[in-house]
C-alpha positions in Angstrom: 0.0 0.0 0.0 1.2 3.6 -1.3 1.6 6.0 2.2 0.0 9.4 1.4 2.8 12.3 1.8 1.1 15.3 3.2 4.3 17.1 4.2 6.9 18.6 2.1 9.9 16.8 4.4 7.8 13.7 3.4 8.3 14.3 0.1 12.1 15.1 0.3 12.7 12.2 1.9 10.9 9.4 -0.7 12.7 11.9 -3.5 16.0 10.8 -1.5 16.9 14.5 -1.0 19.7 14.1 2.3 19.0 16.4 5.3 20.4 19.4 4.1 18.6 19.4 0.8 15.3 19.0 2.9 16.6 21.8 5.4 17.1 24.3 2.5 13.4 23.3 1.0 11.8 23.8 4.3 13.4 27.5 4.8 12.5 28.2 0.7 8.8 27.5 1.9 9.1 29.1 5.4 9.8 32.4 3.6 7.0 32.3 1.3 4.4 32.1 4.4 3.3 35.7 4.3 2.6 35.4 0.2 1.3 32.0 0.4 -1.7 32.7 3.5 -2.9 36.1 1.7 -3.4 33.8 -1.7 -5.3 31.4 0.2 -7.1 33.8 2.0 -7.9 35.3 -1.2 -8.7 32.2 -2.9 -11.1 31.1 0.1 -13.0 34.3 -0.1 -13.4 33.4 -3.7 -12.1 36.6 -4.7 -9.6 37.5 -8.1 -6.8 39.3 -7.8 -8.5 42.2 -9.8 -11.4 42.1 -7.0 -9.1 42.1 -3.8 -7.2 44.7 -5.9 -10.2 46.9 -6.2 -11.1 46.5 -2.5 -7.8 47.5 -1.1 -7.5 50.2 -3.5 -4.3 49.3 -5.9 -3.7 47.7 -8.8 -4.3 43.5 -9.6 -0.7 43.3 -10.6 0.8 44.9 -7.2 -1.6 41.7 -6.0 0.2 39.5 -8.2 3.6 40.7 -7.0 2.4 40.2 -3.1 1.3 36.4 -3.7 4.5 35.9 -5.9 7.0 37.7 -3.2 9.2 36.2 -0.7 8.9 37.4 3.2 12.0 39.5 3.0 10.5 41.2 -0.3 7.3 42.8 1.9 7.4 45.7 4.2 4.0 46.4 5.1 2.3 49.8 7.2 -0.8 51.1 8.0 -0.8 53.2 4.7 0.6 50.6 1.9 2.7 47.6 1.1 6.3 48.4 -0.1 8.0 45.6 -1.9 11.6 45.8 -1.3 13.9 44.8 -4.3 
C-alpha cells in the first residue's frame, strides 16, 4: 500500500533528498508564508486578484507581486505595502 505524503519533508525524503537538501526546502517555503496565506485567504473568499485589488485600493498586478513575493520582499504599514527589491 502507497503512504499518502502530506508534508513537504515527506516528500524530500521518498525523492531521496539528504537532510540538508530538505533543510534548505523547508526554509525556501518558510519564507514564502506571508505570500502563500494572503493567496489562500484570497482564494477562500473566492475573490480575483482584480477584486481584492479593487477592495484594497491598488492595482491587480501589485496583487500578483504580493502572492509571488518572498517574506523579505514585503514591508508592510498602515498606509501601503512596499515591496523591497
Amino acid at each position: 500500500m502507497n503512504k499518502k505524503i502530506t508534508k513537504t519533508s515527506e516528500l524530500a525524503k521518498e525523492l531521496g533528498f539528504d537532510e540538508a537538501e530538505k533543510k534548505s526546502i523547508d526554509e525556501q517555503i518558510d519564507n514564502r508564508s506571508v505570500s502563500r496565506k494572503l493567496t489562500v485567504l484570497r482564494a477562500k473568499s473566492g475573490l480575483s486578484q482584480a477584486e481584492i485589488a479593487k477592495k484594497l485600493n491598488t492595482s491587480q498586478s501589485s496583487i500578483s507581486k504580493l502572492e509571488y513575493a518572498t517574506n523579505d520582499q514585503i514591508k508592510m504599514s498602515r498606509q501601503k505595502i512596499i515591496f523591497n527589491n
